[in-house]
C-alpha positions as CSV (number, residue, x, y, z in Angstrom):
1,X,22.9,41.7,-25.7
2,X,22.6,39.6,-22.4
3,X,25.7,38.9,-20.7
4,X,26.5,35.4,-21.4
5,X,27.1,33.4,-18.5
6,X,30.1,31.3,-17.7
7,X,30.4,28.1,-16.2
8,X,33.4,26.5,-14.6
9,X,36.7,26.4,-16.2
10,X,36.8,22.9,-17.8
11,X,39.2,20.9,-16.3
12,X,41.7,18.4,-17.7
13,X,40.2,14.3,-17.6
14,X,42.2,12.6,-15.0
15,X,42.3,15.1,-12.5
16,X,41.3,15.0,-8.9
17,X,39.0,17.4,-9.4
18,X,37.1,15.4,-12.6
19,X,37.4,12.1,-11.2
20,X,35.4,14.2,-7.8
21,X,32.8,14.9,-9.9
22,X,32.2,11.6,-11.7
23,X,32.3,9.7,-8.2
24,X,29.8,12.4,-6.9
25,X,27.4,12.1,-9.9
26,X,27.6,8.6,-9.6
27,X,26.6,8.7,-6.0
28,X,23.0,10.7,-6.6
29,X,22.7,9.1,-9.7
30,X,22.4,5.6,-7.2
31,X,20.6,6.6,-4.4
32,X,17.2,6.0,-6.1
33,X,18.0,2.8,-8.0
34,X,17.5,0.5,-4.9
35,X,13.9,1.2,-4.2
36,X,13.1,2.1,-7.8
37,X,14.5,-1.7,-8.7
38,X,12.4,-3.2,-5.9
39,X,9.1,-1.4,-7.0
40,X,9.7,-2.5,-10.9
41,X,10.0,-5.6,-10.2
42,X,6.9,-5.4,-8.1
43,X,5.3,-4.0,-11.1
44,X,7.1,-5.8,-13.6
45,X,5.4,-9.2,-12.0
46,X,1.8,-7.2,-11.4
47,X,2.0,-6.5,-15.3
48,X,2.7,-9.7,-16.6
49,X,0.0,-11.8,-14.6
50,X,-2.5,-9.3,-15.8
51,X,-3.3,-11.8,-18.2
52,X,-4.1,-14.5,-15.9
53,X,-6.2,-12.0,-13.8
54,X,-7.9,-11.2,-16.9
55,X,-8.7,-14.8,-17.9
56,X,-9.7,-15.4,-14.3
57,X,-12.2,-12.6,-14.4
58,X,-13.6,-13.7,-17.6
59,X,-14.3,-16.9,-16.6
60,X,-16.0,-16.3,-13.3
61,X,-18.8,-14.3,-15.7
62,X,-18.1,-11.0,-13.3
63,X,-20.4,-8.1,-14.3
64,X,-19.0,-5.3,-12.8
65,X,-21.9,-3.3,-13.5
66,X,-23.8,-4.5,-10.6
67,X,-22.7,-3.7,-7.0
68,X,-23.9,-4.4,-3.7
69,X,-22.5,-2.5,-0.6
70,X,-20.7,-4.7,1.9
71,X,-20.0,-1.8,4.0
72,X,-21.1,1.9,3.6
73,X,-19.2,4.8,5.2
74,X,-22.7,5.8,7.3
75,X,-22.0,2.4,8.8
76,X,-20.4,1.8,12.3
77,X,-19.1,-2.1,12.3
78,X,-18.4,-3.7,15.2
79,X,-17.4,-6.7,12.6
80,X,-18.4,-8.0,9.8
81,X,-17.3,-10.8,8.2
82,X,-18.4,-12.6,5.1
83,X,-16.6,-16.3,5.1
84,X,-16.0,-17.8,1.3
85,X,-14.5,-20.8,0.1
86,X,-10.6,-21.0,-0.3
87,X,-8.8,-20.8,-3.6
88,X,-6.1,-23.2,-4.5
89,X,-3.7,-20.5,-4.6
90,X,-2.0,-21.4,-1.3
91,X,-1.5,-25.3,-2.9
92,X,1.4,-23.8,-4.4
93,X,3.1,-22.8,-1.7
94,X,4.6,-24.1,2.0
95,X,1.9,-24.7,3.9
96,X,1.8,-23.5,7.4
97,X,-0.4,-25.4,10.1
98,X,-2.3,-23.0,11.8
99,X,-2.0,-20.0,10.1
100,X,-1.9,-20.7,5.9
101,X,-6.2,-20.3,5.1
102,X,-8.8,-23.0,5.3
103,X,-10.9,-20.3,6.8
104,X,-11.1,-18.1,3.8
105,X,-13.2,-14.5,4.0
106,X,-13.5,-10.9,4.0
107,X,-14.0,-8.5,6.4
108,X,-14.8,-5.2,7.4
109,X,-14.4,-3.6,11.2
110,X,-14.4,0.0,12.8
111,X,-13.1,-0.8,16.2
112,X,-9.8,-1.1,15.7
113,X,-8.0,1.7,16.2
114,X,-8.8,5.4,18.6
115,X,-9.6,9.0,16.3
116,X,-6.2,10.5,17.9
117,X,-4.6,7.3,16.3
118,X,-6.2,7.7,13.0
119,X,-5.6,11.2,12.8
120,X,-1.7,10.9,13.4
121,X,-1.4,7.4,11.4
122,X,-3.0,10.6,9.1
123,X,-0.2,13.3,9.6
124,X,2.4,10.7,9.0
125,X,1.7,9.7,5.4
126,X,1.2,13.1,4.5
127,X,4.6,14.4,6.2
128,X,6.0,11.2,4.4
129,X,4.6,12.0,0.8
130,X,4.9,15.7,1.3
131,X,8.5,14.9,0.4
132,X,7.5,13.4,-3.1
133,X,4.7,12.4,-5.6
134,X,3.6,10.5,-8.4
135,X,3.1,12.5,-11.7
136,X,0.8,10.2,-11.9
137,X,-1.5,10.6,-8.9
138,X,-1.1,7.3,-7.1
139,X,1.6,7.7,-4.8
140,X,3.3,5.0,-2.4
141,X,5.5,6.0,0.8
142,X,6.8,2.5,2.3
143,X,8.9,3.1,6.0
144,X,10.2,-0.4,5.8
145,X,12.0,-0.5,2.5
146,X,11.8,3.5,2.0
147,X,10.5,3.6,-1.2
148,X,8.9,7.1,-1.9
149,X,7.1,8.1,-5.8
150,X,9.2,10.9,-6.8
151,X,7.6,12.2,-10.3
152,X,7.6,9.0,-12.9
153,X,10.2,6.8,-10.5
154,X,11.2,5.8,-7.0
155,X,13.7,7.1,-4.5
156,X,15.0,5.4,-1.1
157,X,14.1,8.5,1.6
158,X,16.2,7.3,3.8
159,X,19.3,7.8,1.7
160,X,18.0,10.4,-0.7
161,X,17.0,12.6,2.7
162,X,19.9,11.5,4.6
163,X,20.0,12.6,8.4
164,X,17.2,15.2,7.2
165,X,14.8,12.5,7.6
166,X,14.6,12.9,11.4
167,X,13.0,16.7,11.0
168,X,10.0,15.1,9.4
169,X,9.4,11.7,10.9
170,X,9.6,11.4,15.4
171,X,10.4,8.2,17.0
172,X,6.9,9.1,18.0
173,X,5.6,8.4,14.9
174,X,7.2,5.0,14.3
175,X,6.0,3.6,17.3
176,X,2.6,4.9,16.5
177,X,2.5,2.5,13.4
178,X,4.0,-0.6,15.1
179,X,1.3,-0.2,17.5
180,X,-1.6,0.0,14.6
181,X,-0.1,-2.5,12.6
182,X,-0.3,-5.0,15.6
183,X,-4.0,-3.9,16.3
184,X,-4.6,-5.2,12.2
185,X,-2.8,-8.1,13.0
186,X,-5.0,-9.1,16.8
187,X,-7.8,-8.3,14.2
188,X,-7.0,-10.6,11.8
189,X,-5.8,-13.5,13.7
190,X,-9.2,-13.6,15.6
191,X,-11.1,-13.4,13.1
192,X,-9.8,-16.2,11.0
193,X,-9.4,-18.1,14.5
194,X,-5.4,-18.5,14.0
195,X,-2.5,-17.2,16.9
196,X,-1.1,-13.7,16.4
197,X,2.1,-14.8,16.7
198,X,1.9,-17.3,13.5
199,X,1.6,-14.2,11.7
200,X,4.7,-12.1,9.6
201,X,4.4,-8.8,8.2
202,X,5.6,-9.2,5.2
203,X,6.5,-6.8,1.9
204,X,5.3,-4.6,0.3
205,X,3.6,-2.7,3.2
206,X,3.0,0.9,2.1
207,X,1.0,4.5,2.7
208,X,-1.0,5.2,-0.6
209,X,-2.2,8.6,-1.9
210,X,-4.2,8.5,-4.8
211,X,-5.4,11.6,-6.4
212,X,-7.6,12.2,-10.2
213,X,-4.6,13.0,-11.9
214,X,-4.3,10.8,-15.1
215,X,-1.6,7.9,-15.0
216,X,1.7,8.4,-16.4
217,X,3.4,5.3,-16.0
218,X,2.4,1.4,-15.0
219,X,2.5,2.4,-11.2
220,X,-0.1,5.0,-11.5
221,X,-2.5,2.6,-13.1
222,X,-3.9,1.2,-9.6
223,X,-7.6,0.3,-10.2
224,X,-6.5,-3.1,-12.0
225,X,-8.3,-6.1,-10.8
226,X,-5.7,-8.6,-9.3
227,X,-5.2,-11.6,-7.0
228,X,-2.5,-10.7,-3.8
229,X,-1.4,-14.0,-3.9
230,X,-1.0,-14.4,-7.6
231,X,0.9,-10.8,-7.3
232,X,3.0,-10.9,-4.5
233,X,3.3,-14.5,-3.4
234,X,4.3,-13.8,0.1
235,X,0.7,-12.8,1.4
236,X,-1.5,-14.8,3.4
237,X,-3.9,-12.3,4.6
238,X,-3.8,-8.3,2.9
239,X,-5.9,-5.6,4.9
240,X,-6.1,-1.9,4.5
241,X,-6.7,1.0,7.0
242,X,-8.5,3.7,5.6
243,X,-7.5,7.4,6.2
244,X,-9.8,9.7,4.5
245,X,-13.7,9.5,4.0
246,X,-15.5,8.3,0.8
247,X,-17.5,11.0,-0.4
248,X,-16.3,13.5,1.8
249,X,-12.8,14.0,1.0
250,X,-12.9,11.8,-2.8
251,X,-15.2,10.4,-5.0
252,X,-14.9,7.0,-6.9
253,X,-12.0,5.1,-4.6
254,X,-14.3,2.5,-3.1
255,X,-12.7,-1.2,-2.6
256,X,-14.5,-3.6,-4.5
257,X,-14.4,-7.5,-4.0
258,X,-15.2,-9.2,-7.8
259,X,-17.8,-11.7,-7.8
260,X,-19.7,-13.5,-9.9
261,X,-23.2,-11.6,-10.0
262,X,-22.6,-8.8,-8.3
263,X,-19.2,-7.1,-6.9
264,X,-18.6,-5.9,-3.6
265,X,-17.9,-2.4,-1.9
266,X,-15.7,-1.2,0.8
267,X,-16.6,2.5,1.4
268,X,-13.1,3.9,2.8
269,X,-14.2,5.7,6.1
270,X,-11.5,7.8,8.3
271,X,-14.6,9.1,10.1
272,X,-12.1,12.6,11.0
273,X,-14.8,15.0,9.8
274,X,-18.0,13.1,11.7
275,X,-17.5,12.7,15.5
276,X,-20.6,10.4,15.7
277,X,-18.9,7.5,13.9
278,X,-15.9,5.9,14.7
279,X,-12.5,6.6,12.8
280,X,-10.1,4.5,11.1
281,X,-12.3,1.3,9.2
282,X,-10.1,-1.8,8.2
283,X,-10.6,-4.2,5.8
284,X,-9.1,-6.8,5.8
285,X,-8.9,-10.6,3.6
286,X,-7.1,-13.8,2.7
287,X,-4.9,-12.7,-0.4
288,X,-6.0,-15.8,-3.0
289,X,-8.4,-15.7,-6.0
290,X,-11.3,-16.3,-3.8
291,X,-10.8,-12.3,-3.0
292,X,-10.3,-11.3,-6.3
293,X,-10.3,-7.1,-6.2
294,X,-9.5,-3.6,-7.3
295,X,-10.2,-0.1,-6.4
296,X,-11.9,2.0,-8.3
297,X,-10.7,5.2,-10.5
298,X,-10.7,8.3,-7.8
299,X,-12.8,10.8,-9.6
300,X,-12.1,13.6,-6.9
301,X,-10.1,14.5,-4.3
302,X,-7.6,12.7,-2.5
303,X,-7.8,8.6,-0.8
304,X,-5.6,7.8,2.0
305,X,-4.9,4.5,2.9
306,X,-2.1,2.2,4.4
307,X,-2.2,-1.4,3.0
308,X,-0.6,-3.9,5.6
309,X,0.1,-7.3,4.4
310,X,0.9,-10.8,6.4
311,X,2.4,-13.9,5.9
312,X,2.7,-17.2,7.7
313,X,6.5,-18.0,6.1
314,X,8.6,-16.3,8.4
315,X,11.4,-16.1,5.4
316,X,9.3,-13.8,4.1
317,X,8.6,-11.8,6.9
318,X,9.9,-8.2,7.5
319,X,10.7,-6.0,10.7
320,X,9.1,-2.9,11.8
321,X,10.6,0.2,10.5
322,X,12.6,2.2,12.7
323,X,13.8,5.9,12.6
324,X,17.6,5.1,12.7
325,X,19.9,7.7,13.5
């Protein structure tokens, strides 16, 4: 027979040493429960107006059998920008003069950032979800709040990983996003003709990684239709910067704008495997129903992207991250 193993001599409730052990299972038992709270309610909200998006679908006729291409991945795009009229969404909110849309749009650009850029904007998300992981094969790493998909929930990296956290991320790397988030921003404020400075980044803000595993829980299920606005309520203007090449490193994945007749595409392009076309394409939107959108199942492979959101109420703006020590 096996030699049975032993574990610690039990010791009496009330001690020091029991009331240790509670305090420290309490401890780890809280460390995720900040960021998982914040993504479940995020969730919680997406869920429950999945109804409204559904009824909103519906009734714009949308047949999303047919697709045109707004931008392919063979494309290089100075900028392109496709102006449409504005939703009332924005009626029920604080108004902004200057910033909250009139203009109301989509667009597409891949001028915005350099390839060294896109390739470390690159190395960061996958340093950053190397740490973690979605059973479920969407996957979210967000620097500001530091929520990270660990299996079926959410951890805070920054207090799950502790002082650990500066052997994977470099003060290097967090100016390297401040600097390509304001690059978005310039972008977006000229093309909707509106001051930089009107703008707010503004939550969530997060790396996504989104594999063909099947979903395992309502975070996984990404490919939803929604309305940013409806969803969030903070954003003004949502854009996305694109990390890893349709068709090249995934299949299925491609941003699609819902319309009535035909939908949409975005083809995500990085451009890190093709030195003839330029890395890194954003694009980039005002967040009401007038941009109504979803991203299709990934089929293979693995999608990169960051999704960068602004708004023009500076109480709901947030600071850049930074790699406190």
């Amino acid at each position: 027979m096996a030699p049975q193993r032993r574990g610690p001599p039990r010791v009496p409730e009330g001690s020091a040493a029991a009331e240790r052990r509670r305090a420290n299972s309490t401890k780890k038992d809280r460390l995720p429960r900040e960021a998982q709270r914040t993504w479940l309610r995020t969730v919680a909200l997406g869920v429950g107006l999945a109804l409204i998006t559904f009824l909103l679908w519906s009734s714009l006729g949308i047949n999303d059998d047919v697709v045109e291409v707004l931008a392919r991945r063979s494309e290089v795009l100075e900028g392109r920008f496709i102006e449409v009229p504005c939703s009332e969404d924005y009626d029920g909110h604080r108004r902004f003069e200057g910033c909250t849309p009139r203009k109301c749009g989509r667009g597409v650009t891949d001028i915005v950032i350099t390839r060294e850029e896109a390739e470390q904007i690159r190395r960061i998300a996958e340093k950053g979800l190397s740490l973690g992981g979605s059973d479920g094969g969407a996957s979210i790493l967000d620097l500001h709040s530091g929520a990270l998909s660990v299996g079926k929930h959410f951890v805070n990296l920054y207090r799950y990983f502790g002082d650990k956290i500066q052997n994977i991320f470099s003060e290097e790397d967090f100016q390297l996003y401040r600097d390509v988030r304001q690059k978005v921003q310039l972008t977006i404020a000229e093309a909707f003709g509106i001051s930089a400075s009107s703008l707010y980044l503004t939550k969530p803000t997060f790396f996504s990684r989104i594999n063909s595993t099947e979903a395992q829980t309502a975070h996984d299920e990404y490919w939803h239709a929604h309305v940013d606005k409806v969803t969030y309520g903070s954003f003004d203007y949502t854009s996305l910067l694109y990390l890893s090449d349709y068709l090249e490193d995934f299949g299925g994945g491609r941003f699609v704008f819902m319309e009535e007749g035909a939908n949409k595409t975005v083809e995500p392009r990085a451009g890190h495997l093709s030195f003839s076309l330029p890395p890194g394409r954003v694009s980039f939107f005002t967040s009401g129903s007038e941009n109504l959108h979803r991203v299709e199942k990934v089929l293979w492979g693995t999608r990169y992207a960051i999704t960068i959101a602004f708004t023009c109420n500076p109480d709901h703006g947030i600071e850049d991250p930074v790699l406190t020590t």
